[in-house]
C-alpha positions as CSV (number, residue, x, y, z in Angstrom):
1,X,9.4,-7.3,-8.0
2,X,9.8,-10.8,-7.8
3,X,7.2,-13.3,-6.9
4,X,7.9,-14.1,-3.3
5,X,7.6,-10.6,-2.6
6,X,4.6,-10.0,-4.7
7,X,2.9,-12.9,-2.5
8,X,4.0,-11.4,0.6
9,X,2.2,-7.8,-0.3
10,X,-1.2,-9.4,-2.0
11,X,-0.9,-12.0,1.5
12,X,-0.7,-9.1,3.8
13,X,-3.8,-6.7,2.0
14,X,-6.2,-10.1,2.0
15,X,-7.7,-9.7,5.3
16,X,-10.1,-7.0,5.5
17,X,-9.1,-5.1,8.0
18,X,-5.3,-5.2,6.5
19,X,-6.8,-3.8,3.2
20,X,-9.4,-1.0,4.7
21,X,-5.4,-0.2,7.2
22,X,-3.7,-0.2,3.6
23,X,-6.4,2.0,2.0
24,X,-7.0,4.6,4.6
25,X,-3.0,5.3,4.6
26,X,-2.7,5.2,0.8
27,X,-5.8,7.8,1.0
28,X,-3.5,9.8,4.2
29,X,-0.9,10.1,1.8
30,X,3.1,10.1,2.8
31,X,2.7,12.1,5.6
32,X,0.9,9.3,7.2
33,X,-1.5,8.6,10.3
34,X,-0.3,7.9,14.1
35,X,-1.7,4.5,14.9
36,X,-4.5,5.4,17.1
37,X,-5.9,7.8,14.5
38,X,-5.7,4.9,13.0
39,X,-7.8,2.3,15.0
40,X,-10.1,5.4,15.8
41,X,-11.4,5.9,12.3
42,X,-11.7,2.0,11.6
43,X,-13.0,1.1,15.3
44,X,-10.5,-1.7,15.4
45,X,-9.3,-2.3,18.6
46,X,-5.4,-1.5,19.3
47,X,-4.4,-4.9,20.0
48,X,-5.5,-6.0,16.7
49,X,-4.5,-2.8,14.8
50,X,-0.4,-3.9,16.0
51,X,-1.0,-7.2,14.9
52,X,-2.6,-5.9,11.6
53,X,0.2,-3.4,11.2
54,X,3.0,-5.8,11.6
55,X,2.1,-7.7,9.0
56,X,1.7,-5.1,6.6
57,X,4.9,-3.8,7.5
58,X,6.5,-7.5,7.3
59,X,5.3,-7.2,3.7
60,X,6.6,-3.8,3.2
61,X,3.4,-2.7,2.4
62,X,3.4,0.3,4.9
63,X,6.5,2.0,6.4
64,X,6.7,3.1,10.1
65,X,8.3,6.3,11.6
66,X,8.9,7.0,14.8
67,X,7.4,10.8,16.2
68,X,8.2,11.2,19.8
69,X,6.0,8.4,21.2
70,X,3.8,7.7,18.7
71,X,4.8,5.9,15.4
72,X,3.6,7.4,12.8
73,X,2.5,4.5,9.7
74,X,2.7,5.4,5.7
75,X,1.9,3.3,2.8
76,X,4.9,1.9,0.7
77,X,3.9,3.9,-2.2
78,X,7.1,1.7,-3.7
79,X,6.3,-1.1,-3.3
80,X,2.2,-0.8,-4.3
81,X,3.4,0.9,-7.4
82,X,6.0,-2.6,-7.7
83,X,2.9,-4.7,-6.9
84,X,0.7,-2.9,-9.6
85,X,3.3,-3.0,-12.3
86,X,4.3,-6.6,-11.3
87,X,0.4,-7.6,-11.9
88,X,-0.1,-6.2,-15.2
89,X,3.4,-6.6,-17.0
90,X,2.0,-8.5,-19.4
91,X,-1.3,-7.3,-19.9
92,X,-2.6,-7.9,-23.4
93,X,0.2,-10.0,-24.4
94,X,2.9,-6.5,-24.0
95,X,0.7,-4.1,-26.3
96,X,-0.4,-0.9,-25.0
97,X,-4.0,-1.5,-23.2
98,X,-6.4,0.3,-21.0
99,X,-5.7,-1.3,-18.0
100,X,-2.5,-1.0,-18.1
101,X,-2.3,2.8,-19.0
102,X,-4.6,3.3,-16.2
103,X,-2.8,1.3,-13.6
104,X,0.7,3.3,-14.9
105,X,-1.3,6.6,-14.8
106,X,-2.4,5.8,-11.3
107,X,1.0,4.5,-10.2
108,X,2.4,8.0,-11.7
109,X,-0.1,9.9,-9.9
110,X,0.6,8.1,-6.5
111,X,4.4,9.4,-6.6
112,X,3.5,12.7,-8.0
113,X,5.1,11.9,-11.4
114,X,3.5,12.5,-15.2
115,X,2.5,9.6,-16.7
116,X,3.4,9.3,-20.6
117,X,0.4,9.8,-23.4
């Protein structure tokens, strides 16, 4: 991930109703949530949720499928696992350390892979 991009994501999750959008998908899973399940379980209003949306999306932070007339929005799992790996690549000066087995664990978890031991 390069560092414009990892501006864009960490710019787009640092409003709080961007981050609680971002976290309820990520907790959805890839299957996703129609938008107005969305605003329904955060109580924010539709206006704002597009607005929020779009500027998660612009970050590629969430990805949006159409499903007759809803759209149906996802978390990126791509690019949060690029964001996470981007922020701790040099944890602890390159050596193996706890936060950075736990964010690779996590990361492996999030796209259903094994993490190494």
């Amino acid at each position: 991930m390069e560092t414009k991009s990892a501006l864009d994501a960490l710019s787009a999750i640092a409003h709080d109703s961007r981050l609680a959008v971002f976290r309820l998908l990520v907790q959805t899973g890839p299957q996703g949530m129609a938008a107005t399940k969305i605003a329904q379980q955060l109580g924010i209003a539709p206006s704002s949720l597009s607005f929020h949306l779009k500027e998660l999306a612009h970050a590629d932070m969430v990805c949006a499928t159409p499903a007759g007339r809803s759209i149906i929005y996802s978390a990126n799992f791509s690019t949060m696992n690029a964001l996470l790996a981007y922020l701790t690549a040099n944890c602890c000066g390159g050596t193996d350390c706890l936060p950075a087995a736990a964010a690779a664990a996590a990361a492996a978890a999030a796209t259903g892979l094994k993490s190494r031991p």
